[in-house]
C-alpha positions in Angstrom: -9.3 2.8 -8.7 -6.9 0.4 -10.5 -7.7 -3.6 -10.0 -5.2 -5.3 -7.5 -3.4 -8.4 -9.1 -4.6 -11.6 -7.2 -1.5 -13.7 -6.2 -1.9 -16.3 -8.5 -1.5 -14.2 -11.7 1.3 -12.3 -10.2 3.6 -14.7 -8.9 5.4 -17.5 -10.9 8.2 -19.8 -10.4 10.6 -21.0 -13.1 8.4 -24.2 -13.5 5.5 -22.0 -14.5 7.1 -21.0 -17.2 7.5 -24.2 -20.1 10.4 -23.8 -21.8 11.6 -20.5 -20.2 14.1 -23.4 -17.5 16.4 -25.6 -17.5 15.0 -29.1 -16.5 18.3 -30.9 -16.0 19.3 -28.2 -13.7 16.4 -28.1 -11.6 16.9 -32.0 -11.6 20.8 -31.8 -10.8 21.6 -33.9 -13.7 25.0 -33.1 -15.5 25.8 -33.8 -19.0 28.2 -36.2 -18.2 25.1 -38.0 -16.2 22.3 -37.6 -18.7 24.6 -39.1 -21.9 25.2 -42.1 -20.0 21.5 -42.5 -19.2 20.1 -42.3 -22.8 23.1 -44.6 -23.6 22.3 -47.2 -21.0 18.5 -47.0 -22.7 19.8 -49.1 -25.6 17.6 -47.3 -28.2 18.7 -49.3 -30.8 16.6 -52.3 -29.6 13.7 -50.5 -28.1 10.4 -50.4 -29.8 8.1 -48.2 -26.9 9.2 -45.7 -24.3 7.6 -44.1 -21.4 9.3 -40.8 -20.6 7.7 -40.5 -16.9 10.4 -37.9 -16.0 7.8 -35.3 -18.0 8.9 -32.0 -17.1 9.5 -29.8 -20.6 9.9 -32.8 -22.2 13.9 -32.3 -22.1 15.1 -36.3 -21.8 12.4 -37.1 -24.9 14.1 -34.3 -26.9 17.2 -35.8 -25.7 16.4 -39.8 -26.6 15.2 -38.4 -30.3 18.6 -36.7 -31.1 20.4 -39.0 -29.6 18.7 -41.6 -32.0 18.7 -38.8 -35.1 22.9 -38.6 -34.7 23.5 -42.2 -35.1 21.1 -42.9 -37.9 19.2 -45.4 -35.3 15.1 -45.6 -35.7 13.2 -43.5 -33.5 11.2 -45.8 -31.3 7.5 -44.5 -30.2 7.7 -42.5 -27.4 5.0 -41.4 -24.8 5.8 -38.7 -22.4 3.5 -38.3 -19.4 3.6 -35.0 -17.0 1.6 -34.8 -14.0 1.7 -31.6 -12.4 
């Protein structure tokens, strides 16, 4: 007799899987959108940020190369994910 598969191990949605989505889709941000956001962050003056929009860490990734490009001083960062 082979073991049944209980639900929880068998089904997944594409937030189950980190990494493996597209959080800025699932979010409905554009590009356009999300460049005008970290711009508006004034980086180059900030010291400590709170990345509350979590998800797969997508906008902290975004805020560190945005910094790295423009030779600006990455400020601490603390991204917080409830799920």
């Amino acid at each position: 007799m082979t073991p049944q598969k209980s639900l929880a191990t068998s089904a997944q949605a594409a937030y189950d899987l980190v990494g493996k989505y597209n959080q800025d889709q699932i979010n409905g941000f554009d590009e356009d959108f999300l460049t005008s956001f970290v711009e508006l962050l004034d980086l180059e003056n900030a010291q400590n940020v709170l990345d509350a929009m979590g998800g797969d860490g997508n906008l902290t990734c975004r805020m560190i190369n945005y910094c790295l490009d423009r030779n600006i001083n990455v400020p601490l960062i603390t991204l917080l994910e409830y799920s």
